[in-house]
N, C-alpha and C positions, 0 to 999 in steps of 0.2 A: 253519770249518764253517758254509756258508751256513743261516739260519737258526734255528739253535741256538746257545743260548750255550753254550762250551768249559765241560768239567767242571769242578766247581771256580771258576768265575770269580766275582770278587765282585760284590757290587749293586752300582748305581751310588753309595748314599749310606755304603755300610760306610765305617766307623771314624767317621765323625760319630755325637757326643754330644747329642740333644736332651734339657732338661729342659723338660717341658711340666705349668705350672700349672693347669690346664685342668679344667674340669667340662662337663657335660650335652654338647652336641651340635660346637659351630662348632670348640674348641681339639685338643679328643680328636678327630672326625674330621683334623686336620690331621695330629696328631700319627700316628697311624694308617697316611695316608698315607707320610708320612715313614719311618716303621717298615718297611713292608712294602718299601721301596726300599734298605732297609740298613742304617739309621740304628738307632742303643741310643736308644730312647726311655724317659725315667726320669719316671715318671708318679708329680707329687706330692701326694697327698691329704691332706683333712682327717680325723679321727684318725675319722672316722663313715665316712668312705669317699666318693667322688663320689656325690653323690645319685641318678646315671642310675642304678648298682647296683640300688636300689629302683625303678624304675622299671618297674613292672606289675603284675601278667601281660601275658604269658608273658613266665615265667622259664625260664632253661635250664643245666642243670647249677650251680646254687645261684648265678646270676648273671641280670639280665634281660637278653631278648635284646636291647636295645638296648646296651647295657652291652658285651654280648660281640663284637657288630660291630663296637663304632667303639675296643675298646684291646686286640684281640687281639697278642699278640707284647712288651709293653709290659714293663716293671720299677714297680714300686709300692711308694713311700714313704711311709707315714703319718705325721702331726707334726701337733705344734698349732705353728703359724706365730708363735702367738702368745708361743711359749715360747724365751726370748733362748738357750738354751741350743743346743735343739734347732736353731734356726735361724743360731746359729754353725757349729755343722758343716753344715748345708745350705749356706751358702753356701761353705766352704771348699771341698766337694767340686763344687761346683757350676762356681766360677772354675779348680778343679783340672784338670775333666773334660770339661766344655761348652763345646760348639760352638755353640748355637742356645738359646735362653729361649722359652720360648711360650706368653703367658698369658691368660688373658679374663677375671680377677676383676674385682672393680667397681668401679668408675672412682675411681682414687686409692688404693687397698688396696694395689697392690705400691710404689707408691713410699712408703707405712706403713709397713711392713714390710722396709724397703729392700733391696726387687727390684724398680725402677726402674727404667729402660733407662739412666735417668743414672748411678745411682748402678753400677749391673753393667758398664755401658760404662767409668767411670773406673777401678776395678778390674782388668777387662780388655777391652782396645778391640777387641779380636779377636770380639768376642763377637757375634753377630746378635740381636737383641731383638725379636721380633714379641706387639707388643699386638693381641689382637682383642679390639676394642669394639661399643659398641648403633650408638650414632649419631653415633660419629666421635670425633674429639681435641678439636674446636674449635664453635664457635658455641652456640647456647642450650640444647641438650637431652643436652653432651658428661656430662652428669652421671648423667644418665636410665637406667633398665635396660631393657634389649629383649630380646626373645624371638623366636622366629621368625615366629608369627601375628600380632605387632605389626607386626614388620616388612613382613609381607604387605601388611596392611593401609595403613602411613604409606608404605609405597614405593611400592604405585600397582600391586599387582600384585592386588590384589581386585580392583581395578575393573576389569581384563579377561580375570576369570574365571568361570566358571560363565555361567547365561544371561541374556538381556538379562528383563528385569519381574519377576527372582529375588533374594532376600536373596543378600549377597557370602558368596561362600566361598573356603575355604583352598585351594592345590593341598597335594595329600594328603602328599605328605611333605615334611620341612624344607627346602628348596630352600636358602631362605636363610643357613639355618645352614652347610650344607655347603658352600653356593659359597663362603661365607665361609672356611670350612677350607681350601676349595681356593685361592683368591687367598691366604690366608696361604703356602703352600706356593710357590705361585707368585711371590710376594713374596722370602720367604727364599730360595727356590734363584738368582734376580739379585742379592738380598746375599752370599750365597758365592763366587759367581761373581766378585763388585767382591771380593772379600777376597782370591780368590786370584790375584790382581794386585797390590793393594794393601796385603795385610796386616791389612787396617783392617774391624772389621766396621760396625755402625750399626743403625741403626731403623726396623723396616718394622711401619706401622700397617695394619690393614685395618677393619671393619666391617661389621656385621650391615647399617645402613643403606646404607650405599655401594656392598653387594653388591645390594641391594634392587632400589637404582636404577639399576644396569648390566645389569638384568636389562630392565629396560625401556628399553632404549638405542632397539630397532625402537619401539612406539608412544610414544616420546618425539619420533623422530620424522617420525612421521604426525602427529602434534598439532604438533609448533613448524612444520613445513609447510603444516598448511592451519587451525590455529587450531579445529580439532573433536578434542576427547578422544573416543579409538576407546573403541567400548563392546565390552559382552560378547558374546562370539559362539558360545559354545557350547563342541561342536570342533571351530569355525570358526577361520579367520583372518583378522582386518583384512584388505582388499583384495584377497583370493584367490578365487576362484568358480570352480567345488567344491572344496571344498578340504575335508571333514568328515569324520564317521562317520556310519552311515545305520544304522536297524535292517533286518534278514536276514529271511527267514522262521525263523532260529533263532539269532541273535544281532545285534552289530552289526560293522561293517565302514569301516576309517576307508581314504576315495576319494580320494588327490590328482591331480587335475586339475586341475593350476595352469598350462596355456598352453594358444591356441586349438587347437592340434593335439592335444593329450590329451580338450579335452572334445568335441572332433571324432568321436574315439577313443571316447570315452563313451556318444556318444548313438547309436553303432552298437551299440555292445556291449550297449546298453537296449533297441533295437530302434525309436527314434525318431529316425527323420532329419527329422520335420517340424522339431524343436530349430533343426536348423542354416539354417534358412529364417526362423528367427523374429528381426527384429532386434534384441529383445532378450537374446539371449544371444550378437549377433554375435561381440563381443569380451571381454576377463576387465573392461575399463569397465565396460560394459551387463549382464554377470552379476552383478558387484556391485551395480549397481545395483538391480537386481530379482531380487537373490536370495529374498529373500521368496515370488515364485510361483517360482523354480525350483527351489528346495533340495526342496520336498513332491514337485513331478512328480518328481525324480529318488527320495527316499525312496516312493513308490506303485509305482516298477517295481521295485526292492531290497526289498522286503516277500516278492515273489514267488516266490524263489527262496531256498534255501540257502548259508550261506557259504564254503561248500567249490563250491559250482558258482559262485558269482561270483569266488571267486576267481582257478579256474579261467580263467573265459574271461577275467578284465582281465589276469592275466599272461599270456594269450596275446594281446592285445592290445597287452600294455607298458605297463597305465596300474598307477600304483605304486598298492598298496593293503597294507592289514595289519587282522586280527581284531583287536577288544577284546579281549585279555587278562587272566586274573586272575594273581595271582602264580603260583600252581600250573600254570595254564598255559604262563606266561614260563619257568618254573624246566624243564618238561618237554617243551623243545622241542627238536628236534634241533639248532636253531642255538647256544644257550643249552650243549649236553653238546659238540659241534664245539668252541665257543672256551675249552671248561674255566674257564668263566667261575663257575659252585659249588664254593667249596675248602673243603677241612676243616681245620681249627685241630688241631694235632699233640696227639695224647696227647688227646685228646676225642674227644665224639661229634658236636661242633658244626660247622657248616659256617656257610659265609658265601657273599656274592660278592668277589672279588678284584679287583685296582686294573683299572681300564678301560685298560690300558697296558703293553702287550711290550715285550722288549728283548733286539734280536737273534734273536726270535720266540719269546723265551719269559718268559711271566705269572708276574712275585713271586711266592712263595706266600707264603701265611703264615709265621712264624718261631717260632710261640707260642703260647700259649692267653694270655687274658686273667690278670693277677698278680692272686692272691688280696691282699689288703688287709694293706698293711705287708710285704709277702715278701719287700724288700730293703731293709730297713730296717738290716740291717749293716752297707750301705755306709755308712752316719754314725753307727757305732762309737755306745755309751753305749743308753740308754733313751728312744730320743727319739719314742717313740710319745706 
């Protein structure tokens, strides 16, 4: 059935067992991931619950909404880890049932507790271990705790953000954290992949900082190219001219014009062909270089008009553009309701967004609501709350 999956057919990750150690943002978004793809995600808390829980306002249906996006569809075990009892059945059922380990406690805590990659790998070798860490396995700061706006900041991604004569700022949401969830996923699914050849599973580490700094791969390098750390440029880009958002007569409007035939395109559609007689805007060189006087003349003709008539005429021109959006806006768009990209968590009233990824043309939904705190604590038999 060309683009639809057959009734009935499973996800890709059914019948994989992940336990996922995980708190706040980088492990739970992975684990989340994994979930929504098939996967029994056994989400194990401390006996107070993941902290994100508490995490706000806004809260939604006696959980915060951050809480409820990133462990929808999950299984939830409460335990104090620190209790030999409780964590001999955790580990029994764990070498029992588990495919996958997935943890981001703090640096040296699971091999305490012996949930070590070493210690669960000799145990059973089949097993895939994924640590996410702050700043790595190795060198000076492998001890260190990080956060997402740490990471912002020590990975180089403040410095080309926000504007240039402006204090640095955060991009607004976790970036970090979740590419980090994401490379964990991306990491474990080539450990599975080597296992079901070989048998044998192993250790895939990732990092809050590692993801940092793959983020800045492009102005990594423009700087080891020409020895100038790119600065901030708004929402501009290093070496693009026009490449922004402009303000509207009634909002703003982000213009890419990134080759000479689009800003060619541009300066018709503004009503300025002197533009293209000026040498300084001959080529995307020369615009870079004097973007300074060209970004305002371009923001003075775009003041003029409204964003529904500019848009208008650059899509009939072909030059790609798109509104600033607020969430409410993204969420109520007719592209946004087209790819059923808002799902709702079964048996709730809560919705989310679902994985950015079909299969066979059709979007995971969700599998679950988010597990009330210890709701499968049976599965290790006794009082091990």
């Amino acid at each position: 059935m060309t683009g639809q999956r057959a009734p009935g057919a499973a996800l890709p990750l059914a019948g994989l067992c992940v336990f996922e150690f995980g708190h706040s943002v980088a492990a739970p978004f992975a684990g989340q991931i994994l979930g929504d793809m098939g996967a029994e995600v056994i989400k194990v808390e401390k006996p107070a619950g993941d902290d994100a829980r508490r995490w706000g306002p806004p809260f939604w249906e006696g959980e915060s909404a951050i809480f409820q996006t990133l462990n929808r569809g999950k299984r939830s075990l409460c335990l104090d880890l620190r209790d030999a009892a409780a964590m001999a059945r955790l580990k029994a059922l764990l070498l029992e049932r588990g495919d996958v380990v997935l943890q981001n406690m703090r640096p040296g805590q699971a091999e305490a507790i012996g949930l070590g990659a070493e210690a669960l790998l000799a145990a059973k070798p089949s097993l895939v271990c994924c640590n996410l860490g702050a700043f790595g396995r190795t060198g000076p700061l492998a001890q260190a705790p990080g956060y997402d706006p740490l990471m912002q900041a020590f990975g180089g991604l403040m410095s080309v953000t926000g504007e240039r004569g402006r204090p640095a700022v955060r991009v607004g949401v976790s970036m970090v954290d979740m590419g980090t969830g994401m490379w964990a996923v991306i990491g474990i699914l080539a450990a599975l992949q080597r296992r079901a050849t070989t048998g044998i599973g192993g250790v895939v580490d990732v990092s809050l900082f590692e993801t940092a700094a793959a983020w800045m791969s492009v102005p990594v390098a423009q700087y080891l190219s020409s020895g100038e750390a790119p600065e901030r440029q708004g929402s501009g880009a290093q070496g693009i001219v026009p490449y922004r958002a402009y303000r509207t007569a009634d909002g703003e409007l982000v213009v890419a014009a990134g080759n000479d035939a689009l800003f060619r395109a541009l300066a018709g559609v503004l009503e300025r062909p002197d533009w293209l007689e000026d040498g300084r805007f001959r080529s995307n060189p020369d615009r870079v270089a004097h973007q300074d006087v060209l970004y305002p003349m371009i923001e003075a003709e775009m003041l003029k008009r409204p964003n529904a008539e500019w848009i208008r005429r650059l899509d009939a021109a072909g030059i790609p553009c798109a509104p600033v959006q607020d969430v409410g806006a993204m969420l109520g768009h007719p592209q946004t309701a087209a790819l059923g990209l808002l799902q709702s968590l079964p048996g709730t009233g809560v919705q989310a967004i679902g994985l950015p990824v079909s299969f066979d043309g059709t979007r995971p939904e969700p599998r679950g609501p988010v597990p009330a705190r210890g709701a499968d604590n049976a599965l290790l038999g006794g009082n091990a709350a």
